[in-house]
Every structure is written in structure tokens, then in C-alpha cells.
N, C-alpha and C positions, 0 to 999 in steps of 0.2 A: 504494500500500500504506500503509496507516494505521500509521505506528510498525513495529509488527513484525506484519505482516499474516500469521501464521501459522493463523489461525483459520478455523474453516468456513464453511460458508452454510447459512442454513435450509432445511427440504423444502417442494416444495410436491409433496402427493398426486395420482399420476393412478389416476382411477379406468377407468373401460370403456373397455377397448383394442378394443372393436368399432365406434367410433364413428365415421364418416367422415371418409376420407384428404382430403376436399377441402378444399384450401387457403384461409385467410382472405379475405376480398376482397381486391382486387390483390395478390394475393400467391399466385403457382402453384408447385408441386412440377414438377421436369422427368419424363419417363415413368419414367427411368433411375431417378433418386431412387424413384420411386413403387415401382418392381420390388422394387428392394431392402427399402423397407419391407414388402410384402408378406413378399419371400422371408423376413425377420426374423420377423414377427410367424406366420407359420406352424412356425417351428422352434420348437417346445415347449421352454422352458426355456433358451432361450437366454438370453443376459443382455443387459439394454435398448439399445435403439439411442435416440439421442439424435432426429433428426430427424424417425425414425418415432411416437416417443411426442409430440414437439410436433402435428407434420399429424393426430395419431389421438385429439386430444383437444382440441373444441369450448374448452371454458371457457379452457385456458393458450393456445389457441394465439391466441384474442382478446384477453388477457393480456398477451403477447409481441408480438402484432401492436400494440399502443394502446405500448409502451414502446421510448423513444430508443436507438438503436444505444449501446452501451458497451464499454467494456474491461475487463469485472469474469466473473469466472468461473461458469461456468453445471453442472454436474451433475447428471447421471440415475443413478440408485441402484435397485437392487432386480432379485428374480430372473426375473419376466415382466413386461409389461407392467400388468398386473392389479393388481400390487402395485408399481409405480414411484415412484419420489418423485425431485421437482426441485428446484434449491438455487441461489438467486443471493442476492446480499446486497443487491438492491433490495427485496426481502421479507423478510418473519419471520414465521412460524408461520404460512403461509398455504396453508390446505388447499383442496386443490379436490377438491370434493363435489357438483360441479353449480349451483354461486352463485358468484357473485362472488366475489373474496378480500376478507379484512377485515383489519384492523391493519398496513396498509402505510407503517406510517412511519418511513422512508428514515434521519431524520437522530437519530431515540431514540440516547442515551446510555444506561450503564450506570455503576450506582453500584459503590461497595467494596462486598462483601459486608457484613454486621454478624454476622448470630446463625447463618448457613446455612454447607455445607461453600462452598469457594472454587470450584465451577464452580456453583453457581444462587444464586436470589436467591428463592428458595419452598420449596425442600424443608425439610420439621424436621428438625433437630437430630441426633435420633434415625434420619438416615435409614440404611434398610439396604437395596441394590436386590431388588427381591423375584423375581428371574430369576437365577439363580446366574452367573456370568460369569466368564471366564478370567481374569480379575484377581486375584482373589478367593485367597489365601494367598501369592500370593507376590510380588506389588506390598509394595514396603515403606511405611509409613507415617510422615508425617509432621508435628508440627502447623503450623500456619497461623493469623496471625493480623494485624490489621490495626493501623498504626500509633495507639497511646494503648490497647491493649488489651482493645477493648469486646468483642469474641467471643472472650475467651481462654477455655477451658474452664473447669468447675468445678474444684476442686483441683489446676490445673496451673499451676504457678509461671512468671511472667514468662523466665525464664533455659532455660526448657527449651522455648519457642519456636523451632521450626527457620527459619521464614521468615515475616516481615513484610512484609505488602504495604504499597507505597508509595504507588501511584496506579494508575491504571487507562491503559495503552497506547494498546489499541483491543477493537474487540469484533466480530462477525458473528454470526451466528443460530446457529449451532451452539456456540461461543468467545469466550472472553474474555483476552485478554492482557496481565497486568499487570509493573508493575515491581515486583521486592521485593527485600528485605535476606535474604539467607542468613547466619546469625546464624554458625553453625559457621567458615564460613571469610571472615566477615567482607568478603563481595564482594556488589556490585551482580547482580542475574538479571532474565530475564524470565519469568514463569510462562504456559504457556495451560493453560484449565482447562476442561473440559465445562459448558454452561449451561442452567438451565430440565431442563425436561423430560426431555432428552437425558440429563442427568445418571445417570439411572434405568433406562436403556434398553442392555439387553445389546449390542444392535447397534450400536448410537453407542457406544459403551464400548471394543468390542471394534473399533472403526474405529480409533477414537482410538489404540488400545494398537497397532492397525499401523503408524500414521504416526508415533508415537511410538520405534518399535522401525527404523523407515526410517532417521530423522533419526539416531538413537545408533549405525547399524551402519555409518555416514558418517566417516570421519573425512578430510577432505579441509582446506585451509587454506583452497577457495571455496564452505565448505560449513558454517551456524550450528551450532557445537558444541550438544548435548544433551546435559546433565549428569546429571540423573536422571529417572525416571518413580514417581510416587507413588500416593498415594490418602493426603487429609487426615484428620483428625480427627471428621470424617461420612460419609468413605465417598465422596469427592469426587476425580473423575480429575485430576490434574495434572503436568506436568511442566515440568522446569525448563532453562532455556539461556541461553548467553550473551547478555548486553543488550548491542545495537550502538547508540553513540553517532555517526548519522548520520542519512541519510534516501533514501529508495527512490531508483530509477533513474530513474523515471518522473516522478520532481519535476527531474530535472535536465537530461533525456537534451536536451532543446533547447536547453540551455546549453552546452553540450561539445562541440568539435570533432569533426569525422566520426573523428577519426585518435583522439582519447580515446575516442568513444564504442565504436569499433571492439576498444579494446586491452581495455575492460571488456568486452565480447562475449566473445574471447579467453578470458578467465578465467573466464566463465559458461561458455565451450565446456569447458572442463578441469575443474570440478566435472561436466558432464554425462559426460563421457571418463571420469570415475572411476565414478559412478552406473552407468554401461552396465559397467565391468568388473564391479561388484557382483551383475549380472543386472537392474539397476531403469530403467523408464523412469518420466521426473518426468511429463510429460505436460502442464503449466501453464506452462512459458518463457515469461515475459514481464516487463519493464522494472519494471513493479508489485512481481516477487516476487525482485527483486533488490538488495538493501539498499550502500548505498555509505558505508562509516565516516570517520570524519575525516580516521584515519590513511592511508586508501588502501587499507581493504578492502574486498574485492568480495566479498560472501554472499549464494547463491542457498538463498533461502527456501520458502515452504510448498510444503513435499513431501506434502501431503496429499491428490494425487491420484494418486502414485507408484506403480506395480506390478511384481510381478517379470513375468521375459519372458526366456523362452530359446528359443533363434533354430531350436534342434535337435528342437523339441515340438510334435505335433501342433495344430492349430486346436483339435481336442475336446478338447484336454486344460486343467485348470484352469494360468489363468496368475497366481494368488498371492492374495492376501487379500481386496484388491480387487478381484476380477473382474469381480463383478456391479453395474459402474459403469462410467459412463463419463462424458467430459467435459474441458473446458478452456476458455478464452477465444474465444469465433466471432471476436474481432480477429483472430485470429493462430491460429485452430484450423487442424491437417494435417484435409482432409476423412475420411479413416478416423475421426476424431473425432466426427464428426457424422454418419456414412453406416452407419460400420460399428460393430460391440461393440467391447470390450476386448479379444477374441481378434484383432481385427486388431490391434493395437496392435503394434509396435515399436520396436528403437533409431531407424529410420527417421522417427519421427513425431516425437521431439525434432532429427533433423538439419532436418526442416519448421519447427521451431519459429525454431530458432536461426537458420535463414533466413528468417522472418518478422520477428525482432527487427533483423536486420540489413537489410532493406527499410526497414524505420522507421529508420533511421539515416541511410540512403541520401535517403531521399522526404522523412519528415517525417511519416507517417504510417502505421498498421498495413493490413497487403493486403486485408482484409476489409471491407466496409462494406454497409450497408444503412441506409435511413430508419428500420426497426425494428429492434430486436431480433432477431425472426424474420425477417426478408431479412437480416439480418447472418449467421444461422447458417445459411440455405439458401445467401447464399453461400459458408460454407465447405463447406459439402457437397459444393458447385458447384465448388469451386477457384476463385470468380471472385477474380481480382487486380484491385485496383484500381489502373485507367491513371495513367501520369505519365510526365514527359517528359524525366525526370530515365534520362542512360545511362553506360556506366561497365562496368569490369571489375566493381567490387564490386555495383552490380545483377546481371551475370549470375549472379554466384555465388550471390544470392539467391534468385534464378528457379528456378537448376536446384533447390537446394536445397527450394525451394518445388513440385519437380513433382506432380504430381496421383498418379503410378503411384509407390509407393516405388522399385520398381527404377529409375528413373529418378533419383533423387537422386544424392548424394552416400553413396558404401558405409557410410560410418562419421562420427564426430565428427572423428574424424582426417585424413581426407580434406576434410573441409570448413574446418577449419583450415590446412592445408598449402595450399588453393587460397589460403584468405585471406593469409598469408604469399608466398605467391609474386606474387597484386596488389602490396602493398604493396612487396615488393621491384622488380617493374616500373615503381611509380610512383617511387619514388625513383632508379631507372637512367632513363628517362626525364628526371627533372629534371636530373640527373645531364647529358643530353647537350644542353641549352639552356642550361646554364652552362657547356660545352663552345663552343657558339656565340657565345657573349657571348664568351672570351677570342678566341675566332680572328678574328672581326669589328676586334679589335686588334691583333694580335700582328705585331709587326715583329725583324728581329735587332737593332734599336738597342740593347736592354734584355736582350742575352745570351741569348735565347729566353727569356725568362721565361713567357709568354702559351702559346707551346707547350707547355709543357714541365708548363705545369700543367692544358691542353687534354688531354695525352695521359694525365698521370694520371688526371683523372676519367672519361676515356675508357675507362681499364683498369678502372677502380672500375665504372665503367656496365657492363661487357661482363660483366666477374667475377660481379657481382649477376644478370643477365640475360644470357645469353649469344647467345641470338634474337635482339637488340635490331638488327631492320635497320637502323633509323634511327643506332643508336651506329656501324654496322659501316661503313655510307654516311658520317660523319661519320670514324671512322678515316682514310679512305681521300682526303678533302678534307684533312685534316689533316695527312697525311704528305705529301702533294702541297706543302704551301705553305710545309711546313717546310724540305722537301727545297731545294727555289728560295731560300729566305732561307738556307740553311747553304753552299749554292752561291755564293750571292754574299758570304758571309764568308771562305770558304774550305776550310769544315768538309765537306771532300768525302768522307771517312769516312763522317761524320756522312748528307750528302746519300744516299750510296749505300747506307747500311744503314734509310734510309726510305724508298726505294723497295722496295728487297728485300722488308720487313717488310708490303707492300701487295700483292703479286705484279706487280710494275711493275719487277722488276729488268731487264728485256728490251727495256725501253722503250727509244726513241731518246735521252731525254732522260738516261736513267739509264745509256746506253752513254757519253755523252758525258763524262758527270761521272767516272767509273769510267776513260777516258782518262787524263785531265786528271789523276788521283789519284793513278796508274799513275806519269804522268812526275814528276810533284813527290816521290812518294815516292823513287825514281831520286836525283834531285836530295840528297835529305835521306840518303842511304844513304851518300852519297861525301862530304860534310861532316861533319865532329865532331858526336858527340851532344850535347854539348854548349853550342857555339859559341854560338847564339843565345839559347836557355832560361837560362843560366847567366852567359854574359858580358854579354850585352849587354840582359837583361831589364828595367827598372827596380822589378820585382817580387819579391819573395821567391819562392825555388824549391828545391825538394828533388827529389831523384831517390830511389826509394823498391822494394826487391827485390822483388818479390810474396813471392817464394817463402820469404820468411825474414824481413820485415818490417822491413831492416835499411838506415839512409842510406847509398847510397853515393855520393850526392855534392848540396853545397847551394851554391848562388852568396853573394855578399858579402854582398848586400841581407841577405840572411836571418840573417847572423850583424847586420850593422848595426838589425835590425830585432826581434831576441831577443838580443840580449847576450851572445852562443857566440860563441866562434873553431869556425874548420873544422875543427879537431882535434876538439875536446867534439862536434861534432857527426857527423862521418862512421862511420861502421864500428858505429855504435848503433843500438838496437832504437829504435822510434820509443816505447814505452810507456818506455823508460827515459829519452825526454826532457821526459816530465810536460808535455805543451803543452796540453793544455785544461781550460777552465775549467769546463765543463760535460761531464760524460763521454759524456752523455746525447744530445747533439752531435754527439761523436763516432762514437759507433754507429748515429747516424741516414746521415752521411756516408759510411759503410762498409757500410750498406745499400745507399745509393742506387748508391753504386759498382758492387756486386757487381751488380744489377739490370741498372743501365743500361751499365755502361764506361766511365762519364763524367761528370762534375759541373760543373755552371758558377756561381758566385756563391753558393756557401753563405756562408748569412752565419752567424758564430760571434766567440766567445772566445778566443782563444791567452794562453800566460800568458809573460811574456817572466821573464828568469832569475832577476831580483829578485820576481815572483809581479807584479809589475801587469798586469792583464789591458787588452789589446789588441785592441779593436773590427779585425776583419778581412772580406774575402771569399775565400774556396778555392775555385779551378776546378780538376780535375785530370782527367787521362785516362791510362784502363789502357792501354799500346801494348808493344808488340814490338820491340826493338832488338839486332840479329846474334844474333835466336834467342832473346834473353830474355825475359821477361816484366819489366817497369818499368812504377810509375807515377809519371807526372810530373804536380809539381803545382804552385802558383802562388797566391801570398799578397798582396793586397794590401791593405795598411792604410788603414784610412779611420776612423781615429779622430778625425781633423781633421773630416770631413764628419759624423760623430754628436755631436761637439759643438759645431756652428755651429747644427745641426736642434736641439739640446736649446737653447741659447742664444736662438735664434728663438723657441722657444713660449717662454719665460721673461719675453723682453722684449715678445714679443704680450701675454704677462700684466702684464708690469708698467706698461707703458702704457695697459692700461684702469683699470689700478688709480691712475694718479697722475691722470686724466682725471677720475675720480669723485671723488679728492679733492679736485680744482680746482674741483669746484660745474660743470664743465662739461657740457653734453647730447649725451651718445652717442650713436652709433645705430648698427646692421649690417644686411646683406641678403646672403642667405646665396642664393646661385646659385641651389642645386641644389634646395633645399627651399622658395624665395623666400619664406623666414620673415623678418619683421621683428622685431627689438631696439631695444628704446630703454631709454634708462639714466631714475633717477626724474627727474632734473634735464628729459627732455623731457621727460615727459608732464606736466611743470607748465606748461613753455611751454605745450603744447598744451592744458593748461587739460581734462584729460582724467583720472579717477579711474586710479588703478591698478588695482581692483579691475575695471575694465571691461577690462583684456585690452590688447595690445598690436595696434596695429591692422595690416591686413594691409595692401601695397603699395597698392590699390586704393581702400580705407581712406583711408591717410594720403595720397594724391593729393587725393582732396579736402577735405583741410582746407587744399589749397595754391589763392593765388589762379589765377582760371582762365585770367589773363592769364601767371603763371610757369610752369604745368604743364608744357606744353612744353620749356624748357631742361630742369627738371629729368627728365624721363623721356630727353630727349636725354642729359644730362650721365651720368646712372645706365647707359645704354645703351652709349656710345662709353669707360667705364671698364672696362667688362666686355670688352666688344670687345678694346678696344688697349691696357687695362691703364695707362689714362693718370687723374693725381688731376685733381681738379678742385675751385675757388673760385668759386661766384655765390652773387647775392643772389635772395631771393624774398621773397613776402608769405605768413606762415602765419597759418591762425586760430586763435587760442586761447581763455582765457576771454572769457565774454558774445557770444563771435561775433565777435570784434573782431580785425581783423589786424594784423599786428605784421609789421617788417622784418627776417629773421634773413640772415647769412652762413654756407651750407651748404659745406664742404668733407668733400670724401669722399677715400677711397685706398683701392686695389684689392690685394685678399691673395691671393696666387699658390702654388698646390702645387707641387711640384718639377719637371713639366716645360713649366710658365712659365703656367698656367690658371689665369683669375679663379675664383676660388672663393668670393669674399665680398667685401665692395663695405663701408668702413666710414671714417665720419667724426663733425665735430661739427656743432652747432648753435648757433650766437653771434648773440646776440639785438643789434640795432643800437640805440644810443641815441636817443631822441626829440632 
């Protein structure tokens, strides 16, 4: 779409609808096709069929046949055959009278007006249309004039200009679309105006004033406002709409992820979902007539092929202003577009559409194609899709959407949204359950269940999104398995037995066993003090917590030595009255997860001790039953020591590159995972290598090593990594002119928390002659 491709196409004339159905060379109508155009052209007065007027007229149909398949819009207009006219923007003013067309040049610009109203560039001054026309008393008028005011009227002062054009948009054969100044409220617009000819022509006039009266009875946010409809100072159609500072779909739509370009889809679906409540089908969807603004608006443009359509009205009956027209893009034309009139027409033939655009999102290209022009619109006549190898939830939704029978589509715009919403949420519960496998392929009790625990949430997140998701439901049921076994071997036989339960494996031998074993320990803990262990002999902070009142009734020593209370300040109190966290936000996350699960292990938080210095911790707690009650016991432990030994680590990691580079010394790192190489400026001088040339990769910097050291050094870089062991040799490097040079490499290996080389990092000391 050229700017604001709002504008028409020029006609080309058919003349003798008697003229034989038979197809151009290589190029055949199917019988099917053929019936139809008969049965058409035998219905007195019906209004044109697009494919029948191409095969039923000699001159366009060699026309069409001799021009490049495109993506540009094609229309047939008029009320038989006898009087049709056709309109693509690779022509202008090109009548066909039994000769060749003349004046086909493709790439003609158009100037600013000067002396003429603002839709032509020939009519005088004077003009008045000499065919009276519905416009005609109650279009308001406006004047128009062009920046330095060379066509201001006679006696009409600078200041009482309503709009100034500023440059020219784009243009088509029928339209012209400029930029101007609306003086009045001092804002940027766009104007389209009638041009040439058309200008004069009650029928172009009264086209204009429906696609004009479409676009203003719209008021949607994915839809270009139109602000007024006029007639200038000659008697000149125009009207005016928001100017989008952007550029079409179809400049971009290969640049954009399937997942962006799918979410603009989306929003072109919801301008058409509003359109159909209207009564209107657009009938043009395509990437061209979809404008994309800086800010992130998406605005579905020329509705000038738009017509009403009620779903409840006869075939014979008239379906809105455009009737006697028909047309859209053969890219992406539903074949009723091409086969049948506009009384086929329905909401239906926009859900084709929108499944058309959504193919090209998928593929990479529109379902349609042909060598010519005309094999491009026989194949939409056809329904031929074009093959590809490309499959997917989101092709079928395309497909069905694209079926040949409307009742075979999708019922509505709405339903064709709700499918695409429901892919995307499959794809995401899917992804959802392969990051489920990545943790369980880890997960051990070493680390408190951590890897389960965050296996099973995105497991519940998978199933909730998707609740089908065999593959999540199969992955549950491995999951509970392996947790069950790790919480068995902890002890957590609670725990063990409420995952097998939770799988329908409560029955199991493995799960009677565990459920034993539970049975007698619980025995055990029933005739002991509740407290004896958790509270005396803990080295942990612990509280005993009422469910039912939220109130402590009992905390061991640790926890007064670890918040600054005696047991007094602390027993018989509401827990909100002992102001412990530092983040409250924390705190309701913890009292989430509680109520959910029963249980928490290693929440890591804030507690604030009695002076307010907050206290790096972990809380494990569980909801349990004791002689009838409801208790949650919990358990604190401090690790403020361990967060600043890690904060101290990465400090002195920094500040020992930083004294390194002050000492003129050459650095370097090798980063495991990513086997990226670092070097500080001080090597790449050794190495006699620009910085602007990049920092070389392993492979690289092997060989500017002599090919007699190579060796140790990929041993010494290897056996670091391995066993975490430093290492000191000498080797020979090359640097400037080619010349090698004796340096002493020492490297030391950087270990993550549970003792993995993660990075590989030393200097370079160059030997003295």
C-alpha cells in the first residue's frame, strides 16, 4: 500500500459479453467454472461475475493473460455484462473497445493540483457536474488550497482557507491521496479526492460518497478514523482522515515474528468482528490495506470495496450500494469472489480472507498463484492453494478457514479467533512441558526439591492453559513417580504418599509400603512431646503457629537469639503484631503457596529482627495436625553469612580484573558454556591484532599459538575445566609481523556453587629476550 492506499483503480471497459468462453492459450476454465458463467450470464440483470467477464472477453482476457501474477486489487463494476468495467492499478484509463489498451504507464506520478478542484488535474475552474448527484446540497463545502497559495480563489483571503495540501501520499486511477494542514484545528490529515474524469461522473461520485459514509459509520480503534466528507471550492469530492505516521503490513510482514505477525492479525480480526456487527463485509483483507503506526497501531484501511450483507435476506434481494460489483485481490481472493456476484458474498468470505493472511504468515507467501494474472484469479475461482511443506496447528486453522464451501469454514470472526487463541495457548502448555523435562532430567532431594517443585508448577500452569495436554498428563504422572522415591528417601512420607495419591497410584505396592512406614513413625511422634525435637534441639529458628487464630504458641531459643525477643514478647501474639517482614509482598506469596500446597520448603525472604535490620533467611514450614489441632510448624534459617560471602565473591571477581588492567597486564577468559573468548587491550597488543577486528574465537586464537605448544595448551585449558585444577606453562605466540614471542600462560578455573567450571580465566606474561 503506497502511504495511505485508500484510493481506487481505474476501469477498464468490457464491451460484448457474447464473445467466446474459451480460454487464452494455456490457460482452461474447469467445466464447473464454465456452468457457472453461463448460468450468470443468462440471468438478466444480474450483477457481474468477475471470472465470467474475464473468459467472455477476447481483448482483457489476453491482457491478463500477457501480465505477472500480483497482489494488487482487481474489480468488476456494473449492472450486466454489456456495460462492465474493470479496475486494477497496473492501468489507467484503459478502455477496451476491441484494441489494445493504450496509456499503461504503471509508474506516472501525480502533481499538487494548481488552478483545478482537488480531485483532477483538467476540469475548469468553473466546474459544475452536469448529472445532478446525491451530493449535491448537503455535502458541506470547503476550501482547499495548496501550500504558497497559487489556486486560492479570487476574493478569498489566505485565513479562510480550511485545508492546505502539503504533498501528495499516493495516487490510483480512480484517487488521489494527499497530506494537508486543516487550518481550523491546526492538525496534520490525509485527504482522498476523486480524479480526472471521475470527478464529473455521478456514479464515481456516488461510489465515493458510499465508501466515504462506510469508513465514518466505523468507529473502531482498528479502524482509520474519517473526519469529514466534503466537496471543495469547484465542486471537487473529498474527504478527510487521520494521517498514520507508519507504513503498510506488507513492507514489514517478513520482518516480524510469526507470534507478532499473528497478534496484528488479531487486531485486523477485531476491526472485521466490529465491521460484521455493522452489517458490512470489507471484502479486500490483505497485508497491503493494513497500515502499522509507530506507536503500535494496527489500521485496517480501504474499505472501498465494503458492502452491507444481512445473513437473514434473500439472494434477490439488493445487498447495499455496492452491489453491482464485485472483486478483491486473486492473492488471497475466497473463490465466491471470483465464481460468484456480490449476492454470494458474506461474513464468511472475510473469515477466507483472514485465513488467507494468516497462510502468508505461516508459508511466506499468499494461497493463490498463477504465472499470470488470469491463472492467478482462475485459481481463486479454483480454491487452488498453493502446496508447502510448512505444518502446524496454525496452518490448519488456515485451511479450514480457507474452505472452498463457506459452511465449511469457521461460523464467524469469532470463532476463528478463539481457535487462534487456543493454538497459541497449546503452544505455550507444550513449551510449558519440555521445561518440565529439563528440570526433572535434574532434580534430586539434595536441593530441598527445588527441580520438582518447580517441575510441578509448570506442570499445573501446562494442564490449566491446556487441559488435553496428554503429553503434560504423561509427564505428571513421571513426575510424581520420582518425587514420591526422593521424598521416601528423605523421609517426607507424607509428602511421598500424597504423590502417589495425586496420580491414582495410591494402591500401588510401592505406595502401601510408604503409607506403612508413615503409619509407625507417626505412632512414634504421637507419644513424644511436640515439641522435643522442632524446639529443643533444632539449630534452627522455629515457631509453632495456631491456624485457627494466627497466634504463636510457642518459638524455641534460636529464634529469640536470632530476632532479638525473649519468649515472652513473642508467645500468645498474632504473628502480624510481630512486624517480621520486610517485604509484605513475600509474605503473601508464602501464605499462598501454603494454603495450595501444605507445605513450603526454602522460601527464600527478608525477616526484620527487633532493631529493623533485615535478615537474609530461608522458611520451610508445614500445615500438620497435633491431638486434633491444626499447627503450622515452621523453621528459619539464617544465611546471611552465605549472601555475603556470594556478594563479596562477585566484588573481589571485580576487583581483580580491575587491578589486573591496571597493572598493564593481558587478560583473558573462556567462558564454558558459550566458549566465548575475552581478552583485555593489553593482549591483543601482544597478539599484534587490531581491536576493531573482534576478539578471536578458541579456534582462532589456537592458531596464532606455535604448532609445537598447541597441544599442552588445549590439554592445560581441558584438564582445568575437568578437575578444576590452575595451571602455569610457557608457549610460543604470534604477534606483530608474524613473529613469535615466549609468553607464560596461567589460567584459574571459576566454579558456580555446586563446584562446576564455569569459566576458565588467566594472564599472559610476555618472557624477556
Amino acid at each position: 500500500m503506497d502511504a495511505l492506499n485508500l484510493f481506487g483503480q481505474t476501469t477498464m471497459k468490457l464491451p460484448d459479453p457474447t464473445e467466446s468462453l474459451a480460454s487464452p492459450s494455456g490457460v482452461a476454465a474447469s467445466s464447473d467454472v464454465q456452468r457457472a458463467m453461463v448460468s450468470d450470464t443468462e440471468t438478466k440483470g444480474n450483477p457481474v461475475n468477475l471470472i465470467t467477464a474475464v473468459l467472455t472477453n477476447s481483448v482483457m482476457r489476453e491482457r491478463l493473460a500477457s501480465m505477472p501474477s500480483d497482489e494488487k486489487t482487481v474489480v468488476l463494476s456494473g449492472d450486466a455484462l454489456a456495460s462492465s468495467t474493470l479496475a486494477h492499478p497496473a492501468w489507467r484509463e484503459n478502455h477496451f473497445d476491441g484494441d489494445a489498451p493504450t496509456n499503461s504507464d504503471e509508474n506516472e506520478t501525480v502533481e499538487l493540483p494548481l488552478k483545478t478542484g482537488i480531485g483532477s488535474l483538467d476540469q475548469p475552474t468553473d466546474f459544475v457536474p452536469k448529472t445532478p448527484c446525491k451530493d449535491r446540497g448537503f455535502v458541506p463545502k470547503r476550501r482547499v488550497a495548496t501550500i504558497g497559495g497559487v489556486n486560492i480563489p479570487a476574493g478569498v483571503e489566505r485565513c479562510e482557507i480550511d485545508y492546505r495540501l502539503v504533498g501528495q501520499l499516493g495516487a490510483g486511477g480512480t484517487g488521489i491521496v494527499y497530506q494537508a494542514h486543516q487550518r481550523a484545528i491546526d492538525r496534520e490529515v490525509a485527504i482522498k479526492a476523486l480524479r480526472g474524469n471521475l470527478a464529473v461522473d455521478p456514479a464515481s461520485r456516488e461510489r465515493f460518497l458510499t465508501e466515504a459514509r462506510v469508513i465514518g459509520g466505523l468507529d473502531h480503534p482498528n479502524v482509520i478514523a474519517l473526519h469529514e466528507v466534503c466537496i471543495d471550492q469547484d465542486g471537487g469530492l473529498f474527504y478527510s482522515m487521520k494521517r498514520i505516521d507508519g507504513t503498510s503490513w506488507d513492507q514489514q510482514i517478513n520482518e516480524k515474528s510469526i507470534s507478532e505477525n499473528v497478534q496484528i492479525l488479531t487486531r485486523v480480526a477485531d476491526a472485521i468482528r466490529y465491521a460484521h456487527s455493522r452489517g458490512l463485509v470489507h471484502r479486500d483483507i490483505k497485508p497491503e490495506n493494513v497500515m502499522l503506526g509507530r506507536f503500535g497501531e494496527v489500521l485496517l484501511a480501504d474499505w472501498g470495496l465494503a458492502i452491507s450483507h444481512n445473513p437473514s435476506q434473500n439472494l434477490d434481494e439488493e445487498v447495499g450500494g455496492l452491489a453491482h460489483s464485485i472483486g478483491g485481490t486473486p492473492a488471497y481472493m475466497a473463490p465466491e469472489l471470483a465464481t460468484g456476484n456480490a449476492r454470494h458474498v458474506s461474513f464468511a468470505t472475510d473469515v477466507y480472507l483472514l485465513g488467507a493472511v494468516l497462510f502468508q504468515i505461516k508459508t511466506g507467501f499468499p494461497p493463490h498463484h498463477g504465472e499470470t494474472l488470469l491463472e492467478c484469479i482462475q485459481a481463486a475461482a479454483e480454491n487452488k492453494i498453493r502446496p508447502t511443506s510448512i505444518k502446524g496447528e496454525l496452518l490448519d486453522i488456515a485451511i479450514k478457514a480457507m474452505a472452498t464451501s463457506p459452511a465449511d469454514r469457521y461460523a464467524s470472526v469469532d470463532d476463528f479467533l478463539t481457535a487462534i487463541h487456543l493454538q497459541r495457548e497449546h503452544e505455550e502448555s507444550t513449551r510449558l512441558v519440555k521445561r518440565v523435562n529439563e528440570h526433572l532430567s535434574k532434580a534430586t532431594a539434595e536441593n530441598h526439591y527445588e527441580d520438582f517443585r518447580v517441575a510441578d508448577a509448570l506442570l499445573r500452569e501446562a494442564l490449566e492453559i491446556w487441559p488435553q495436554n496428554r503429553r503434560a498428563e504423561e509427564a505428571r504422572v513421571d513426575l510424581n513417580l520420582q518425587f514420591a522415591a526422593a521424598a521416601t528417601e528423605q523421609g517426607d512420607l507424607d509428602l511421598a504418599v500424597s504423590l502417589y495419591d495425586a496420580v491414582g497410584l495410591g494402591d500401588s505396592e510401592r505406595a502401601s509400603r510408604v503409607r506403612r512406614e508413615r503409619d509407625q513413625r507417626d505412632a512414634t511422634l504421637q507419644r513424644e512431646s511436640r515439641y522435643s525435637v522442632l524446639f529443643t534441639h533444632s539449630p534452627d529458628a522455629g515457631l509453632l503457629v495456631r491456624i485457627s487464630s494466627g497466634r504463636v504458641i510457642e518459638a524455641n531459643q534460636t529464634f529469640g537469639d536470632l530476632m532479638g525477643y525473649t519468649e515472652d514478647e513473642v508467645v500468645g501474639k498474632l504473628m502480624h503484631e510481630l512486624n517480621l517482614w520486610e517485604c509484605p509482598n513475600r509474605r503473601d506469596e508464602l501464605l499462598a503457596a501454603l494454603e495450595k500446597e501444605g507445605r513450603i520448603d526454602n522460601f527464600d525472604a527478608q525477616i526484620l529482627h527487633r532493631d529493623g535490620t533485615p535478615i537474609d533467611v530461608l522458611i520451610s514450614a508445614r500445615m500438620t495436625t497435633i491431638n486434633g489441632e491444626k499447627l503450622l510448624i515452621s523453621s528459619i534459617r539464617d544465611i546471611s553469612l552465605r549472601k555475603k560471602a556470594e556478594n563479596e565473591l562477585r566484588q573481589n571477581r571485580r576487583r581483580l580484573r580491575d587491578l589486573q588492567a591496571l597493572a598493564g597486564l593481558a587478560t583473558w577468559s573462556y567462558d564454558v558454556q558459550t566458549k566465548k573468548v575475552t581478552w583485555s587491550d593489553e593482549a591483543f597488543v601482544l597478539a599484534g591484532r587490531e581491536r576493531a577486528e573482534g576478539t578471536p574465537t578458541m579456534t582462532e586464537y589456537m592458531d596464532l599459538i606455535h604448532p609445537q605448544d598447541r597441544k599442552i595448551m588445549k590439554e592445560s585449558i581441558t584438564t582445568a575445566i575437568k578437575s578444576g585444577a590452575a595451571y602455569e606453562i610457557s608457549i610460543r605466540q604470534r604477534g606483530a609481523q608474524s613473529r613469535y614471542r615466549t609468553l607464560v600462560v596461567r589460567g584459574q578455573p571459576i566454579f558456580d556453587e555446586s563446584g562446576k567450571t564455569t569459566e576458565v580465566y588467566g594472564v599472559l606474561i610476555p618472557q624477556k629476550v
